[in-house]
C-alpha positions in Angstrom: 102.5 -92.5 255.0 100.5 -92.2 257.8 97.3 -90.9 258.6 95.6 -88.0 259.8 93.8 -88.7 263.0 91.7 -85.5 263.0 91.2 -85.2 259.3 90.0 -88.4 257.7 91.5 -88.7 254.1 94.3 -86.7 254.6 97.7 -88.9 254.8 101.5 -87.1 256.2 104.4 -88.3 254.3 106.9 -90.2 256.3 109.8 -88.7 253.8 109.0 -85.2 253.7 105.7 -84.6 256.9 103.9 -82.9 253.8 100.2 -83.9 254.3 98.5 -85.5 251.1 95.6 -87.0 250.0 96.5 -88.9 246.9 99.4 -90.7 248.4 100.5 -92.1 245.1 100.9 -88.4 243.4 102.6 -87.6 246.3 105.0 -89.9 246.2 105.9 -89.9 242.7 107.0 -86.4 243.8 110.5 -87.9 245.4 111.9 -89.2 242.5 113.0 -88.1 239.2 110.7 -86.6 236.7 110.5 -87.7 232.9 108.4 -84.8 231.9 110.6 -81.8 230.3 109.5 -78.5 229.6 110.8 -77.7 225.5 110.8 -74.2 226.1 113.1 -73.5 229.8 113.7 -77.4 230.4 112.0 -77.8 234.1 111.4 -81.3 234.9 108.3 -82.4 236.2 107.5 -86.1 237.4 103.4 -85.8 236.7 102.3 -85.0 233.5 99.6 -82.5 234.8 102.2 -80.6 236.2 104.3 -79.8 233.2 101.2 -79.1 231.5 99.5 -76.2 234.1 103.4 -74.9 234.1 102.5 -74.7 230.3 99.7 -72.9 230.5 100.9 -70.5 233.2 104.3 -69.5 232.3 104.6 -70.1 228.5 100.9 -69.5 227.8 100.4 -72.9 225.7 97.9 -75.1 226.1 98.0 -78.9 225.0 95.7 -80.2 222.1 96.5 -83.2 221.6 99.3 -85.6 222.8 102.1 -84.0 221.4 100.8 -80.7 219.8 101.1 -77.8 221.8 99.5 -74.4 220.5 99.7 -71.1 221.9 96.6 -69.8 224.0 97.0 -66.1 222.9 95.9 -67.5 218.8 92.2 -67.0 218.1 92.7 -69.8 215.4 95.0 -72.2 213.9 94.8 -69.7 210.7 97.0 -67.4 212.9 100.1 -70.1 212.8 
């Protein structure tokens, strides 16, 4: 990485020229993920990402670690 010299916090990847300011998100994003979507299979390599793609294209929403519900139930009664 190097950095910005007009805009201080902001970093350009040397692999890719995106510019970043968490370099170690960032880079995590060149190698293979370990987070798989259950429902289209879509890897992701940061957790918060598998979990907004959740949200936004299969309309769940995490509760807990591993229990997923869907965001369109006004209560667990309506499993």
């Amino acid at each position: 990485f190097r950095s910005d010299p007009f805009t201080p916090g902001l970093f350009h990847c040397l692999l890719c020229g995106k510019g970043v300011r968490n370099k170690h998100n960032h880079f995590r994003t060149h190698f293979p993920g370990d987070h798989r979507c259950w429902q289209c299979g879509v890897v992701y390599c940061r957790l918060d990402k598998l979990k907004s793609h959740l949200r936004s294209v299969h309309n769940v929403e995490c509760i807990q670690r591993t229990q997923w519900v869907p965001l369109n139930l006004n209560s667990v009664s309506d499993w």
